[in-house]
FIDRENTI-323534 format. One record per residue (C-alpha): residue in one letter; x, y, z. Coordinates in steps of 0.02 Angstrom, whole numbers, plus 50000, padded with zeros to 5 digits. Layout:
BEGIN
aXYZ
...
This chain:
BEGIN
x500005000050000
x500385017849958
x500795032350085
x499475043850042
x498255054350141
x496845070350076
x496485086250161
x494975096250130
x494865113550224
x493185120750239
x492665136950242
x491735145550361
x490155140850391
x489875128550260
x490245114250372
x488395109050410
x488065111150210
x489525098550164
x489345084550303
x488355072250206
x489615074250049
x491035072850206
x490295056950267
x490105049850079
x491835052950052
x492605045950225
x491565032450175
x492215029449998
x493925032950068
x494065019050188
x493305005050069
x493955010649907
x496015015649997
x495895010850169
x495805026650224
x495405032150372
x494945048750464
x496455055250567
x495985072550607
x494245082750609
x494175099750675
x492975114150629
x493875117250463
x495125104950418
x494645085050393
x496235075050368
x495975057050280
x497625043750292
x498045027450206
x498535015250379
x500215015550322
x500595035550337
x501395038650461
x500395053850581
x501045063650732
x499785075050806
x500095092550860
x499835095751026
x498295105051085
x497365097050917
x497985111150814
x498615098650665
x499445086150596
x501075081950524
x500935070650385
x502535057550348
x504035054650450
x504895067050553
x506725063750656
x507665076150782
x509295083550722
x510885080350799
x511265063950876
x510525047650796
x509145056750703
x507785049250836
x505995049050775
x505015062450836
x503735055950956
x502085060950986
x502405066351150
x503895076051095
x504185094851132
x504375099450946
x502475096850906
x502235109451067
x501295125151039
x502855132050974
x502485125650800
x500685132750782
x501305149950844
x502875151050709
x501425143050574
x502395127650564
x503985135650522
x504885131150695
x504905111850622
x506145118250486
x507335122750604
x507275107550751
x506635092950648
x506775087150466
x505955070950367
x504865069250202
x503235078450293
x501715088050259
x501225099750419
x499485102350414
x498855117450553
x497275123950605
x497045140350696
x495175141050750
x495385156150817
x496075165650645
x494605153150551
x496615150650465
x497245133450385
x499245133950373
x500085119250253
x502055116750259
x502895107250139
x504545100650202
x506155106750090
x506615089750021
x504815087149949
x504835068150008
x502885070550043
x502015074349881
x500715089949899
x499685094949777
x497965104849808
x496285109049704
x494645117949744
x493025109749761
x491315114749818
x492175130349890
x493405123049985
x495205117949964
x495615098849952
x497635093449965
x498235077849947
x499685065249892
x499195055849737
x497695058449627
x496855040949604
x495825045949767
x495095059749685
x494835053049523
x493925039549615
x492895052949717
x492595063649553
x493335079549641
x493665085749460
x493435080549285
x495435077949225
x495945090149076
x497635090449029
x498455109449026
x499085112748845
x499915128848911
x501055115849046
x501365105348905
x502285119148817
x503115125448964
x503725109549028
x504445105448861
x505345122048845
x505835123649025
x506605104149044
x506755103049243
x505945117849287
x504635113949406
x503505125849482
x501825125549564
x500825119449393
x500385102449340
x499905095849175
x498025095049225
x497115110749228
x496305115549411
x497805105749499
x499255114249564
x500735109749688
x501415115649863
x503225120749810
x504405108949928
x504825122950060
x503385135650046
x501725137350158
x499985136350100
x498815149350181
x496835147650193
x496185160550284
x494455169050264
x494125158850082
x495885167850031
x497505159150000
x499185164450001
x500955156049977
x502585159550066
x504305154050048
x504805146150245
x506325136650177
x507615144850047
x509375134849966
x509785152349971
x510175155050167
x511305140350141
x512225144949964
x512495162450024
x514135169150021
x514075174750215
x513475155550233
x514895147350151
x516375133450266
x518035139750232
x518685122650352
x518775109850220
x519095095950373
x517315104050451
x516605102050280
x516895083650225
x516595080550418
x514895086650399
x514585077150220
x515085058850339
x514065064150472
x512485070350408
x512365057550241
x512615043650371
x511405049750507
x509945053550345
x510225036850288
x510165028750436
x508755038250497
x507565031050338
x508225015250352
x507505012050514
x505865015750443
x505825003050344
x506214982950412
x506784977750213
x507814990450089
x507824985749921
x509474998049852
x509735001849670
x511715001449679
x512575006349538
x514105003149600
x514485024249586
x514845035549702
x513025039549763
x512305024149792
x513895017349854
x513965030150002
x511975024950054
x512745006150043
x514235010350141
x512975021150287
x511975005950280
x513324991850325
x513024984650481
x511144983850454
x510094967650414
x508534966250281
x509514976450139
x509584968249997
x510404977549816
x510174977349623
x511194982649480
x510564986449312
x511384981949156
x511204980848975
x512174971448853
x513234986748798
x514924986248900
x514885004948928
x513025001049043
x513954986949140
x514184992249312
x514334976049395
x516034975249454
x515924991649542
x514334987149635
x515014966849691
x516364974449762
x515214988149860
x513914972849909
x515224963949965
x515934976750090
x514414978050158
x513924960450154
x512304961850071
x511584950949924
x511614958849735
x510394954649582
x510834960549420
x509164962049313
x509554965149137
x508494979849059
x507264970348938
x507274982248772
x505954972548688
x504884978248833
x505094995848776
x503425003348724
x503555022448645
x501745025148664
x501515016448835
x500885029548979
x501335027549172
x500435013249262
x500085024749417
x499245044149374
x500665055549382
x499915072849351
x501755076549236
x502305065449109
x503575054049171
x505625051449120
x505655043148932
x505895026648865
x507565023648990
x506565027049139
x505095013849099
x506445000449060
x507045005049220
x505545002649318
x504934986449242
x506784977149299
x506534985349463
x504734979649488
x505024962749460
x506434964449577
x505424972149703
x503974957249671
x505394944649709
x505814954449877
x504564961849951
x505614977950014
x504664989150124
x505465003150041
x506505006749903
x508235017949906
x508945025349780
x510525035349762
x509575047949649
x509935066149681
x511945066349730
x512715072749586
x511385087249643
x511555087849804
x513815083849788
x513935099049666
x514305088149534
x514435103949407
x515355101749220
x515775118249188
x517075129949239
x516045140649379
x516885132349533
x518565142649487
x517575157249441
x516765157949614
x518595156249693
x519095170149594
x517745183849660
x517815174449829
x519775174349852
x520275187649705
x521645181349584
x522725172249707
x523155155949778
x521495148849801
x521005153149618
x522585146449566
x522465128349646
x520595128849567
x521195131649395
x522385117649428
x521135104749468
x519775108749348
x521055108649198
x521415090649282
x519415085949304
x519205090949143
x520835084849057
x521225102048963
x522645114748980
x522765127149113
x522575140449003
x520965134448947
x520235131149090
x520805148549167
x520115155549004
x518475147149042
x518455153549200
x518715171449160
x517275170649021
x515855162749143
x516445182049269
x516545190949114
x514725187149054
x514065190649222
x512265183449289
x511375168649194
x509755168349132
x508505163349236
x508005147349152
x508895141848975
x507545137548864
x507775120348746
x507155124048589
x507485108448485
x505975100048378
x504805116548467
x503825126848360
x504325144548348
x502605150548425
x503045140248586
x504785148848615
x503825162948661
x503665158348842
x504545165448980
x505005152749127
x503505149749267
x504175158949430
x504875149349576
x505405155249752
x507235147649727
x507625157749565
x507435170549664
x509295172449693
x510395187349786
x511005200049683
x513015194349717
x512525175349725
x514025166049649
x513755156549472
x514375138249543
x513055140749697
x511805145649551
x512365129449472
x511995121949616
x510385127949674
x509785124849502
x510375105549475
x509355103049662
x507875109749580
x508165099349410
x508335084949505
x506355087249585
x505915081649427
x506375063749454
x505775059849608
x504095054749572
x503145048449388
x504125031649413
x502965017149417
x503955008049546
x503255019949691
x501735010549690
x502794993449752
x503415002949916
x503825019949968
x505345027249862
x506625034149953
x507965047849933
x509175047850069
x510535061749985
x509065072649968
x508805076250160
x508795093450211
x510375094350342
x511465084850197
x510775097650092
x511035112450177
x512665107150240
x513345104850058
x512385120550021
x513775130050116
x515165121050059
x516045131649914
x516055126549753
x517915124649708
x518005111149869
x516975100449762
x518435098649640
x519935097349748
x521315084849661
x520235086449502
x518985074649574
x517125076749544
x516105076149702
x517935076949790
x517355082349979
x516005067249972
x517405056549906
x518485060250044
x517075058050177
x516895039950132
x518835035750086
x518795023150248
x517055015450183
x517305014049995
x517905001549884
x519685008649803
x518855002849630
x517235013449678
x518135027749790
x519275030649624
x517845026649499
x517725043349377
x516665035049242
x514815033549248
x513675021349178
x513185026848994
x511505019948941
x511505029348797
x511855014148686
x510135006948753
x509145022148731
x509795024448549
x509455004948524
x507645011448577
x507575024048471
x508055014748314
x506914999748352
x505455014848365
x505915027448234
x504225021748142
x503025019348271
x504115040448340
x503335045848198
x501635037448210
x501605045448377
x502135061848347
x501555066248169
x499745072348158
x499585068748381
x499215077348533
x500845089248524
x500655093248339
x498875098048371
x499215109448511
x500515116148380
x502145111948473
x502835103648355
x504255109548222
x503515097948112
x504725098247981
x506355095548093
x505285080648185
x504935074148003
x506645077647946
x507525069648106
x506545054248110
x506865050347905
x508635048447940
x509195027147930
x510575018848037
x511015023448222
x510585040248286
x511775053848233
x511745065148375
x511105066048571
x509345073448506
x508475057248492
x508485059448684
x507195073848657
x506205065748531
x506125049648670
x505685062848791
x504275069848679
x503505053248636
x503325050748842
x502155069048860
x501225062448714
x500725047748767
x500415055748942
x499285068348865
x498425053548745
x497905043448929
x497055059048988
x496285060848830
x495625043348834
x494465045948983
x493315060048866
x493395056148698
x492475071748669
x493705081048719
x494075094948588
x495895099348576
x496685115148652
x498105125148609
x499065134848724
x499155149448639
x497385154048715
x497425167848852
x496365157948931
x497605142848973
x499165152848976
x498915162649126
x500535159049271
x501715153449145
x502295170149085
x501805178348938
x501455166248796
């Protein structure tokens, strides 16, 4: 069973008017999901699978929805009894819990007093939230199949998203791809108060990735990676009695491996393909066996590959592409064969380990530290990450100062119509950087947003809850303030993580600098799909809304023989939105199609 709960906050004075619908739905909640009724006061009803867990607030001002641990120490749960869910969190409107606790949590507060309804969303964005109105009042929850099942709205899929996500790749803000359904930012508060709502920002990367923030005690900082990725991981883990762990055999998942050793019930998989370049097996034996756990290798199954094939579960964004649904069908059956109580996943290090590939960490040294020693030594080791001269990598360097402050959001134009490149990016409280905010901690902040991308839409979630231990918020913060160039030191990639595990690693995985490339499979996918790609994408959803650059999408896909170039990748990527928008369309066949042009379906994404 999923981890999934629904919120409805009533306003004022409708109560009496709503409590037979109330009852109908508690009703069809508990036989339909096993849902059950976990806290009713004057305007908020809360609604929780068994298997969420709840803490209530004392005083029955709330609920916190998901798991919550102390900092410091061994990451305790937070109990019900604790002092942390003391009056002290309804009078800072939930924002106290930022600073003494962290987890994967939705706070849920209700001020009878101010007839107010307060929603946190913790920073890591482990606890889905998204939120629609209905019959006047506002309904949050975790996944949609509740509502669908309810009939809380009639599903229509936003043309105007569609465009945006396609131009925007990784830019996600508060809109989904169905119209009426929007989501609680990880880090922000939801206000209802008086039939109004409002959102603030609570939690910023920003306080963390300032310059004023930033370690200049490189022993402090790879202290803090060891002792904060170890106490996360540890802290999930004991959630959960059985770990299934997607080890690669890199870096990532090697360092939740090497926190987990010691532990009983985890269990690992690899992931290979026939292509040598996707065969990671050595690496991860050799991390199983220092932790003396088991390892399957499942073999990614390309004839099980289907271009037009939409998630099993109702994401409310297309998912990840042809790679990602291979993926998930070798780690299902996994999963079926183990019966993990959660999976882990190393997803979200190279984000969260400033795993950057251009030259900005020596930029930041030089307007940190001026031209001296410190930009010196970060020259060095990027023209030795990146195997180039000095020269070029100082030059590099100098040209990311010289052209001063990125743009917001780069837009991908590639196969896009040229009505669609129109757009400006949707707004998000983390673009909203300082004026002197360095280009590698822009880098930064920006891969940890990219990366919120991929941490739902994968049909494995519905085995067991998916976990992301590097994406905590005390590892994140603390690598937050670590400064860029550290990240680089010897001309190592990730080099303070590396350094923080040295004693735990492998020396094939500690030293590892290659990655797995599944690039060969993806192509292989490609080229096995070119006709039914153009089936798909010729004359469907996309070209109707008038996406499409029809004659670069016709042009591409005539080509014979392996792909020549990376952009089969986008075309892959396309094929998943369309057949994401194709199994919306499916439920109303009446359905006429939209473009998203219209001022009426633009609106929030920036002038169209």
């Amino acid at each position: 069973m999923r981890e999934r709960y629904l919120a409805i906050v009533v306003p004022a004075g409708a109560r009496d008017r709503l409590e037979p619908r109330l009852a109908q739905i508690a009703a069809a909640l508990e036989q339909r999901f096993g849902m059950v009724r976990v806290f009713d006061v004057d305007a908020l009803v809360v609604y929780a699978a068994q298997e969420t867990p709840i803490l209530p607030i004392q005083g029955g001002a709330g609920v916190v929805i998901g798991a919550l641990f102390h900092r410091g120490g061994e990451a305790d749960p937070v109990r019900a009894s604790d002092l942390v869910l003391s009056s002290q969190v309804t009078e800072s409107r939930g924002e106290s819990l930022l600073q003494s606790v962290w987890g994967g949590y939705i706070a849920l507060l209700a001020d009878h007093a101010h007839n107010r309804v307060d929603a946190v969303r913790d920073p890591s964005g482990a606890m889905a939230c998204f939120r629609l109105a209905w019959e006047g009042c506002q309904v949050l929850f975790s996944d949609l199949e509740p509502i669908l099942a309810l009939a809380l709205i009639k599903p229509e899929v936003d043309p105007a998203f569609i465009a945006h996500y396609l131009l925007f790749r990784g830019l996600r803000g508060a809109r989904t791809g169905l119209c009426g359904v929007s989501e609680l930012v990880a880090g922000t508060r939801l206000t209802i108060e008086g039939g109004r709502t409002s959102i603030a920002t609570v939690w910023s990367p920003w306080t963390f990735a300032d310059r004023g923030a930033q370690l200049h005690d490189r022993g402090a900082a790879t202290a803090g990676v060891r002792e904060e990725a170890e106490r996360c991981v540890r802290a999930w883990a004991r959630q959960s009695p059985a770990i299934l762990l997607e080890l690669s055999g890199g870096l990532d998942s090697s360092i939740i491996a090497a926190s987990l050793h010691g532990r009983s019930g985890v269990s690992c998989v690899n992931l290979a393909t026939d292509d040598p370049a996707a065969d990671e097996r050595a690496y991860a034996e050799a991390m199983a066996r220092s932790i003396g756990a088991s390892l399957t290798t499942r073999k990614l199954d390309i004839d099980a590959v289907e271009i037009a094939r939409a998630p099993t579960l109702t994401w409310l964004r297309p998912g990840l592409g042809a790679l990602q649904q291979a993926v998930d069908l070798a780690f299902i059956a996994e999963a079926r064969d183990r019966r993990p109580d959660a999976l882990f996943s190393g997803g979200g290090g190279d984000n969260v380990f400033c795993y950057l590939g251009s030259a900005a960490p020596a930029t930041d040294a030089l307007l940190t530290r001026g031209p001296g020693l410190t930009f010196l030594r970060a020259v060095d080791d990027l023209s030795n990450l990146h195997r180039c001269t000095l020269w070029r990598a100082a030059g590099l360097a100098l040209r990311k100062w010289a052209r001063g402050r990125p743009p917001v959001w780069r837009k991908d134009p590639r196969f896009l119509s040229s009505n669609t490149l129109r757009y400006d990016p949707a707004p998000h409280p983390w673009l909203e950087r300082p004026t002197d905010a360095l280009p590698g901690k822009i880098e930064h902040v920006t891969s940890l947003m990219f990366i919120q991308c991929a941490v739902d839409s994968q049909d494995r979630a519905g085995l067991a809850p998916l976990r992301y231990p590097l994406l905590s918020q005390p590892l994140v913060e603390h690598c937050l303030r670590i400064p860029s160039w550290m990240w680089i030191q010897g001309g190592r990639n990730r080099a303070v993580a590396r350094d923080a595990f040295a004693d735990r690693l492998p020396p094939e995985v500690l030293t590892r600098r290659s990655k797995g490339d599944f690039s060969g499979f993806s192509g292989l996918a490609f080229v096995r799909n070119r006709r039914q790609l153009a089936d798909l994408l010729i004359g469907g959803e996309l070209d109707r809304m008038g996406l499409l650059d029809r004659p670069a999408v016709e042009a591409y896909l005539a080509q014979t023989g392996p792909p020549p170039d990376v952009n089969f990748y986008r075309l892959l990527e396309m094929a998943g939105a369309e057949a994401w928008i194709k199994s919306w369309r499916g439920r109303d066949a009446r359905a006429e199609p939209l473009s998203p042009f219209s001022p009426t379906v633009s609106a929030d994404l920036g002038r169209p």
